[in-house]
C-alpha positions as CSV (number, residue, x, y, z in Angstrom):
1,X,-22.6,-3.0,-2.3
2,X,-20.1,-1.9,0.1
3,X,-20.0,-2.7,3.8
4,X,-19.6,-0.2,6.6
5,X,-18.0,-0.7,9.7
6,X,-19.9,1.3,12.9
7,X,-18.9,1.6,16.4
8,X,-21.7,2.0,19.4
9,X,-20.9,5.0,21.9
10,X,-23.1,3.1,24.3
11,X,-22.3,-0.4,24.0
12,X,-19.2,-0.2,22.3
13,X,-20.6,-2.8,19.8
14,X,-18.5,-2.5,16.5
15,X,-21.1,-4.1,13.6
16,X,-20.7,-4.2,9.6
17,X,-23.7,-2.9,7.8
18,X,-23.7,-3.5,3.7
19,X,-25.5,-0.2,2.8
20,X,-25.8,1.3,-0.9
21,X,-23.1,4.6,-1.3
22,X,-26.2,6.6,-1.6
23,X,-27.6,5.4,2.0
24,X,-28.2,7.8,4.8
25,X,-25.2,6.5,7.4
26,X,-27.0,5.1,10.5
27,X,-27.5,6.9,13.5
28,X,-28.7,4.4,16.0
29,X,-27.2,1.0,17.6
30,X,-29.6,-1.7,16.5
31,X,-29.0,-3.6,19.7
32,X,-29.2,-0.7,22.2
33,X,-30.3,1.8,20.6
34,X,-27.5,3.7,21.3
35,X,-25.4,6.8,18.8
36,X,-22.9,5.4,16.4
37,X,-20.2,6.4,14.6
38,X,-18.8,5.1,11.4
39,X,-15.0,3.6,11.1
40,X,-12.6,4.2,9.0
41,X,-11.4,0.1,8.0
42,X,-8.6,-0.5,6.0
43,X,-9.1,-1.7,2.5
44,X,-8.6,-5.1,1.1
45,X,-7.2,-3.6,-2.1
46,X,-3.5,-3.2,-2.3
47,X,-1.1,-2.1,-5.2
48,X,2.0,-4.3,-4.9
49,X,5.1,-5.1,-7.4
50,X,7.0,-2.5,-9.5
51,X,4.5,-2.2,-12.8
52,X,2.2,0.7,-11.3
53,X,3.3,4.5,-12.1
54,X,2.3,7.2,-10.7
55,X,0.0,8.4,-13.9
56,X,-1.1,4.9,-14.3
57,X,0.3,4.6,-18.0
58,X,4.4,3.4,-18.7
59,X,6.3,6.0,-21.0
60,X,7.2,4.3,-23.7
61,X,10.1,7.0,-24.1
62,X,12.2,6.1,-21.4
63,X,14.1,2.5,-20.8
64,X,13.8,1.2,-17.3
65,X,16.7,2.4,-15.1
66,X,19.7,-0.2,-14.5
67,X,22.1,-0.1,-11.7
68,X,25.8,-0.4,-12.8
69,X,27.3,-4.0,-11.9
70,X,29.4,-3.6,-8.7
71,X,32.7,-4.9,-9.0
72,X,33.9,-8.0,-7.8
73,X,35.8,-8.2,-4.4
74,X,39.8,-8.7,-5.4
75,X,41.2,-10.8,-3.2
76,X,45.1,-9.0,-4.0
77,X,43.0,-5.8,-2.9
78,X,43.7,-3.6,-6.1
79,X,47.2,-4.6,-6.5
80,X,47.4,-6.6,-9.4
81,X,47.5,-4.7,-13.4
82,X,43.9,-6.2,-14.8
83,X,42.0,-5.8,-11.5
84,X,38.9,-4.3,-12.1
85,X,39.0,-2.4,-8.7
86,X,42.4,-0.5,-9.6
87,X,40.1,1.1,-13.0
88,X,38.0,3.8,-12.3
């Protein structure tokens, strides 16, 4: 069942209520009597890491993107023949 967060207008009591989805939202502080309002709380559920897409499924089509290797510093700066920096 989920829990719902309200906020007294009176009081300013902020109280969790587990309530069924189907649940008339409440109307009235239980302590003063008071109009409430229900919060908007942040979810405990988080996508982290690099395996979610956007459709939820991988294409098994396309290879994953690689990023060319950088080349190394050269300590000569370029001037020697087999440098990797002088190639382009």
């Amino acid at each position: 069942m989920p829990v719902y967060e309200y906020e007294c207008s009176e009081c300013q009591k902020v109280f969790e209520v587990q309530q069924r989805m189907a649940d008339e939202p409440l109307s009235h502080c239980p302590e003063c009597d008071g109009s409430v309002k229900k919060l908007m709380s942040m979810s405990s559920f988080k996508l982290k890491g690099g395996g979610w897409y956007a459709d939820g499924y991988a294409s098994a089509g396309k290879p994953a993107e690689t990023k060319p290797a950088a080349a190394p510093a050269c300590p000569a700066a370029g001037a020697c023949s087999q440098c990797p920096a002088t190639t382009s």
